[in-house]
N, C-alpha and C positions, 0 to 999 in steps of 0.2 A: 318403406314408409307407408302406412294407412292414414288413410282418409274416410273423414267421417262426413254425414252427408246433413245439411239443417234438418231438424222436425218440420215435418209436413205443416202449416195450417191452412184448413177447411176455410174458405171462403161464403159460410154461409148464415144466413140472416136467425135470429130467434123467430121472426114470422115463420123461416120457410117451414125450421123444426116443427113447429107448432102445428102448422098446416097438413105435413105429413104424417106425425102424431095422430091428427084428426082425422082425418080419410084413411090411415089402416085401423083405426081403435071403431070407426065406422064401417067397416068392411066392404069400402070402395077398393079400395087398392093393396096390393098385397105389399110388404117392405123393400121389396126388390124396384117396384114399381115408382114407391113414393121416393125413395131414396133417388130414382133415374132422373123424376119429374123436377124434384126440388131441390137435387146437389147437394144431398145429406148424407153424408157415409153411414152404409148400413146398420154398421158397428155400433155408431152413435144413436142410430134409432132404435134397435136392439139393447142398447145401456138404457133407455130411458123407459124402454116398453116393458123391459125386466126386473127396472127398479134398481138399476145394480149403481147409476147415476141419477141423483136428486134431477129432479125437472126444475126449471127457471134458469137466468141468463147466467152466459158464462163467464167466470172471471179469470182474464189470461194473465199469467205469472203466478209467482208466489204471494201469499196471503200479504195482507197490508198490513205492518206493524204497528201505526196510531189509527185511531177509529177517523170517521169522516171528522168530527165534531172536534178531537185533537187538534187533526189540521188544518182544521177551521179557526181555528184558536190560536195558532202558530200565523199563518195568514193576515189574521187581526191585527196581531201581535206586531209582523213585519212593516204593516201597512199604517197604525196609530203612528209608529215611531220613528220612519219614514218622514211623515207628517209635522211630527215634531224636530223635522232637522237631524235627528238619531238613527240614520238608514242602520240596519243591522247586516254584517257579515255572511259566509256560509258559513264561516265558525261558530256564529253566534246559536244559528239555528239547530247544528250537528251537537252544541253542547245542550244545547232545550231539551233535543229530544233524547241524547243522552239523561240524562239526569231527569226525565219523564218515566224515564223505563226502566230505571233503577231502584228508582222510589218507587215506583210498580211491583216489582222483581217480578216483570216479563221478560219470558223467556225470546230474545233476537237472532238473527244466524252473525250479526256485529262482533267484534272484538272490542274487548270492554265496553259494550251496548251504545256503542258509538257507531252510527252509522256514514257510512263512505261515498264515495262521486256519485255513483249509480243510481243510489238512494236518493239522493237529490236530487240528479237530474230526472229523475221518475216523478218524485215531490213536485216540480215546476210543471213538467205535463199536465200532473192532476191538476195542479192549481194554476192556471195561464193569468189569473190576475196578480203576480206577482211575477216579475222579472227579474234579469239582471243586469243592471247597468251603471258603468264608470262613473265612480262619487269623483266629483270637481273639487278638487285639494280649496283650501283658502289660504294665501298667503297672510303673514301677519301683516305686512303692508293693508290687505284689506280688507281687516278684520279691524283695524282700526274703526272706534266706534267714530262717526260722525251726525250729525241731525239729521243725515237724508237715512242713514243706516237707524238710528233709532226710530224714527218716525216708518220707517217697515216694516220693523220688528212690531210695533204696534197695529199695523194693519194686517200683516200674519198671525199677530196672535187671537185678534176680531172675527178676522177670517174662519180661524180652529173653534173659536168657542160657539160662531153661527150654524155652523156644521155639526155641530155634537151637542148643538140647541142648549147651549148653557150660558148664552149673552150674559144674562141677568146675574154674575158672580160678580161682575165690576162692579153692581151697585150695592154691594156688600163686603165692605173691608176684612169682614171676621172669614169668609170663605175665600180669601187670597192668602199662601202663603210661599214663605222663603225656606227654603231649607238648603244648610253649607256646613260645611265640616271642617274641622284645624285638627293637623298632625302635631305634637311635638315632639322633639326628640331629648331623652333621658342622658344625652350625651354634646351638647351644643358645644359647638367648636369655641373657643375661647377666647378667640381673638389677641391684640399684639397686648407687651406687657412690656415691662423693664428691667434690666438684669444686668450685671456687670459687662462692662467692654469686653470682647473676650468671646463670650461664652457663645459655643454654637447653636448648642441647642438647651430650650427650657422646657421644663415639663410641669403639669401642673395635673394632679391627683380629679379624675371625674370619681362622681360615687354612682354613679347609671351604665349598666351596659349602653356599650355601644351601638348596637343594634335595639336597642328598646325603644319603644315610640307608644302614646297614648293620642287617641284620635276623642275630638269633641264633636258631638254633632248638635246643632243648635235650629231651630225651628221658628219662627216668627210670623205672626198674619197684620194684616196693612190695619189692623185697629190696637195695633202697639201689644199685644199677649204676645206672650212666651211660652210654645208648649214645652213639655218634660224634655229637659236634657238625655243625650246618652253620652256618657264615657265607655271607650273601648280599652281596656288595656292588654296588654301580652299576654297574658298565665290562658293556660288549660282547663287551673281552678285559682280560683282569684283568692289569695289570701285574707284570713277571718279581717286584719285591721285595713287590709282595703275598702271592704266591705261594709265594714262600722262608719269606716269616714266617712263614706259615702254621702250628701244628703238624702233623706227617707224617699222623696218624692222623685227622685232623678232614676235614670236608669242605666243599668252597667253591662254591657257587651266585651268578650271575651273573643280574641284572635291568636295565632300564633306570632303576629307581628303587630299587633298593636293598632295596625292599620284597615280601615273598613272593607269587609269582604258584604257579599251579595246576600248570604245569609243573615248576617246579622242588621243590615238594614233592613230588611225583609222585615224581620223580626220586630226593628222597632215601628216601622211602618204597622204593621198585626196589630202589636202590641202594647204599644204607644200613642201612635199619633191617630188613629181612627176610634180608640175609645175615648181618647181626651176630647175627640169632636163630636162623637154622641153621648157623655157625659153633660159636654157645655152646650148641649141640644144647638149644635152649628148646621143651620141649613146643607141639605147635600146637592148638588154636587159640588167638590171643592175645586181649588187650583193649587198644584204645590210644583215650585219652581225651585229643578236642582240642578246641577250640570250635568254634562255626558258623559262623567264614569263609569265605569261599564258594572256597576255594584250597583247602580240606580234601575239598570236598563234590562232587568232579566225577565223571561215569560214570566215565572209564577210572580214576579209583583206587579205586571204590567195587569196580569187577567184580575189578581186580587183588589186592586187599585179601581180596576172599570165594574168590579161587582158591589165594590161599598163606595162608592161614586166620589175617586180621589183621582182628579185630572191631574196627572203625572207628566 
């Protein structure tokens, strides 16, 4: 059996390097000497004297995969929505940075540029203002809205807007809004019917896949406007007379189920609801209030959202 033994590391300060640097490049002291005085392996001062090693501080490990400013951003990210009640996963964060680095096409040493435990637990070092810690389940018991539970929700929400210095939306109905979404399904169960004594079973002819479903998603602000609808339907490519039916001003988002994914509300977020609110020159910054499905709650809309000033 062999045994391998750890890499040595050098206990030694960037001063000391520096110091020794200086007094052999000054011809106080010879390398052998500086090296004794200041606990700098030769080697190392020799790599530096020779140029064969860039001079400045060292970085232990492997190269960091997101830039500081990435995970600055990731950080933000945990910590807004945190805030808003929506603590995020480590899944949450391993899919961010997956799909940061994809749409990059950087190159990771990850499997499917997904990074794994180690990654993370390295992540938390670098960043110590962010932890981890056991989310408190809420039973439906109480979750029960009551008056003492609304009226905290109102002081919670006072609270987020004094902090991010955006009081002043409550006194503007057009910069509040709602935003909620209805599935249906192209196949509704049909409920009881009537049919000879007898019979066991009835059937009755649907004209919808089973599996097919169309999501609306609807938008409202507290001074009664309605922005641009989207409908989601199932196709790949939405056929021409879906298209036509469409109204001209509404907008049409495409899934493979029908149902909203993270992309396409992105999309109408982009592409919808922030140019309808600098069209109708709406004071920035907004409020838009949606639930915690996880198709609301992604980095790139969260960073998108705090850059054209849509409090999410």
């Amino acid at each position: 059996m062999s045994l391998s033994c750890p890499a040595l590391r050098h206990n030694y300060s960037e001063e000391s390097l520096a110091k020794a640097l200086e007094d052999i490049r000054g011809g106080t002291k010879s390398i052998r000497e500086a090296s004794r005085e200041y606990g700098v392996p030769r080697g190392t001062i020799q790599d530096r004297i020779h140029g064969r090693v860039k001079e400045g501080p060292r970085k232990m490990g492997p190269k960091s995969i997101l830039t500081k400013d990435e995970e600055d951003n990731i950080v933000q990210w945990c910590c807004s929505l945190a805030k808003c009640c929506f603590p995020r996963k480590i899944d949450d964060v391993l899919n961010s940075v997956q799909q940061l680095v994809t749409a990059d096409q950087r190159q990771t040493p990850f499997k499917d540029n997904r990074p794994g435990k180690k990654w993370y637990a390295a992540f938390l070092r670098r960043n110590p203002q962010v932890t981890i810690r056991e989310a408190e389940g809420i039973t439906k018991g109480r979750a029960i809205i009551t008056e003492e539970a609304i009226k905290k929700w109102f002081s919670d929400l006072k609270e987020y807007l004094v902090e991010e210095n955006a009081l002043d939306i409550l006194d503007d109905p057009q910069r509040i809004m709602n935003g909620d979404e209805t599935s249906f399904s192209m196949c509704p169960k049909t409920g009881k019917v009537l049919a000879p004594k007898g019979w066991k079973n009835v059937y009755v002819l649907n004209q919808g896949n089973e599996k097919e479903t169309i999501t609306v998603l609807l938008v409202f602000n507290a001074k009664g406007e309605t922005l641009t609808p989207m409908v989601v339907f199932p196709y790949k490519r939405p056929p021409k007379a879906v298209i036509e039916s469409m109204p001209l001003s509404w907008t049409l988002g495409i899934s493979e189920t029908g149902c909203m994914r993270s992309d396409v509300f992105f999309e109408y977020i982009a592409n919808t609801v922030n140019p309808w609110l600098n069209n109708n020159d709406v004071t920035k910054p907004v409020l838009l209030f949606v639930d915690g499905h996880k198709s609301h709650l992604t980095m790139e809309l969260s960073t998108f959202c705090s850059a054209n000033g849509i409090i999410l």
